[in-house]
C-alpha positions, 0 to 999 in steps of 0.5 A, a space after each residue: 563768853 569770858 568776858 574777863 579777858 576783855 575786861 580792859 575793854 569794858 572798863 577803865 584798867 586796872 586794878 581787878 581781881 585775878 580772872 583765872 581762879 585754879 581749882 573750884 569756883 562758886 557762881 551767882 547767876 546774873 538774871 535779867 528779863 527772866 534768862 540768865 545772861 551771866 555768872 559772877 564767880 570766885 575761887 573757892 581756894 583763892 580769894 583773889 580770884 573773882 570775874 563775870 562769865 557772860 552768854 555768847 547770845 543777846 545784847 547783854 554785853 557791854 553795856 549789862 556785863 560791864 556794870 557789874 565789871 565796874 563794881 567789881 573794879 571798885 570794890 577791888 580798889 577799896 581792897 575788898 576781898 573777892 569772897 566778900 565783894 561776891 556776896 555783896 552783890 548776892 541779890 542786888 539789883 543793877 539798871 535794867 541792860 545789867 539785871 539781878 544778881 541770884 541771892 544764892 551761889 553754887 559750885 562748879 569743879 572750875 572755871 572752865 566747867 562755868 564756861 562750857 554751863 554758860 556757853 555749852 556746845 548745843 542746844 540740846 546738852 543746854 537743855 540736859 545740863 539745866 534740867 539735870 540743875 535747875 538754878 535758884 532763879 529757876 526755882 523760885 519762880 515755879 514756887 512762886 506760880 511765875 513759871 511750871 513745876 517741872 519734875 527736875 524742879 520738883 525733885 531739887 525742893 524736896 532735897 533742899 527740904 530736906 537738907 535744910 529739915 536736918 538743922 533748924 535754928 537751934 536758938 532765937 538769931 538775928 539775920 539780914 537780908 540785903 537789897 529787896 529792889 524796890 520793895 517798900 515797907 511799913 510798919 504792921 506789914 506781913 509779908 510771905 516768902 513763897 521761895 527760900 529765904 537768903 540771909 547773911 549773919 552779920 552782927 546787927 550794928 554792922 552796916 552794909 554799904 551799896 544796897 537800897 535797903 537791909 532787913 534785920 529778921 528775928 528769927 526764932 529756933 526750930 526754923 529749917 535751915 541750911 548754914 554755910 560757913 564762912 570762907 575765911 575770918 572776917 567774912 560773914 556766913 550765910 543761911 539759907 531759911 526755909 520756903 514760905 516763910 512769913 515775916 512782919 516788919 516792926 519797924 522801918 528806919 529812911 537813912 540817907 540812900 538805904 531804908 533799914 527795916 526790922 522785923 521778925 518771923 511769924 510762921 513757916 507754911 509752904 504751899 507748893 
């Protein structure tokens, strides 16, 4: 269900993004309990254009769909762009009836072609269109061991892979990675990335409101990496950093209401 056209509903009136977006959208599947109950999406050609299609089935409406409507009403009335209140959300985490936002997003030809994804007709044309796509969610869980391998799985790594082989890092950057949960961290801690890595490229003094904690990563050149742009002037780019990597934290910063880390790369070693 496009819950956009209930949006006043849900939540207080106006003001809100534009629900109609013409031409492409991008989409961040909204995950909770380990099915996808949702998408949070913008226009490609429109950065005005930005809303939640929900799944007809489940309790994930009002209350789950409607957190997410709240932020994006906020961050409309701060005047926040669409682009930049969508990426914002990439990763983060709501109260559980909202679930996780995926850190990546990925493009449909419209609106309506989310929608029929969403909510397809039957079950079995569900089952051709996610096995034909399987989604990051979907993805990580079977790097991580959470869930099987499945051919379709196995087929969508290798060709991000490879895509991401093309042009690694060719010189030492510094990304950042927004909201872990309710990861902690300590200084002399190494972690490992079983999935890919979501990192934005922002300028390391600039500061990322709304999301408990943000890792600074030093990584250094040669690390695959696949770069997307950015959409328009102010917006930042994202990176999308190779499977299995492992990081040490150096250095962890208690700010009021967010936990600023930094670290940087020590190896890239997949395993699956």
């Amino acid at each position: 269900m496009d819950v956009d056209d209930v949006q006043g509903r849900a939540v207080a009136g106006p003001p809100r993004y534009n629900a109609a977006p013409a031409g492409a959208v991008k989409a961040a599947a909204v995950v909770r309990d380990g099915a996808t109950v949702g998408y949070l999406y913008l226009g490609v050609d429109d950065d005005d254009s930005a809303g939640l299609v929900a799944t007809r089935a489940g309790d994930f409406q009002p209350e789950g769909s409607g957190y997410w409507l709240t932020r994006l009403r906020d961050l409309k009335q701060r005047g926040v762009p669409a682009s930049a209140a969508i990426e914002g959300l990439l990763g983060v985490e709501g109260p559980a009836p909202a679930g996780r936002v995926s850190p990546t997003l990925e493009e449909y030809p419209s609106k309506a072609d989310l929608e029929r994804f969403v909510n397809p007709e039957s079950t079995s044309s569900s089952r051709r269109v996610r096995s034909a796509s399987p989604s990051r969610d979907e993805i990580d869980a079977a790097l991580s061991g959470k869930a099987p391998m499945t051919p379709p799985i196995r087929d969508r790594v290798a060709q991000l892979d490879d895509a991401l082989a093309r042009k690694p890092t060719p010189e030492a950057i510094v990304v950042t990675l927004t909201d872990r949960g309710d990861e902690r961290f300590s200084p002399g801690q190494s972690i490992r990335e079983s999935g890919y890595l979501t990192a934005r490229l922002l300028p390391v003094d600039r500061t990322v409101p709304g999301v408990r904690s943000v890792v600074r990563l030093r990584v250094p050149p040669g690390i695959p990496a696949l770069f997307q742009p950015p959409r328009q002037q102010g917006d930042s780019g994202i990176l999308l950093l190779a499977r299995g990597i492992e990081w040490l934290v150096d250095d962890v910063i208690d700010l009021p209401g967010q936990t600023a880390v930094v670290g940087h790369v020590i190896e890239v070693s997949p395993t699956r």
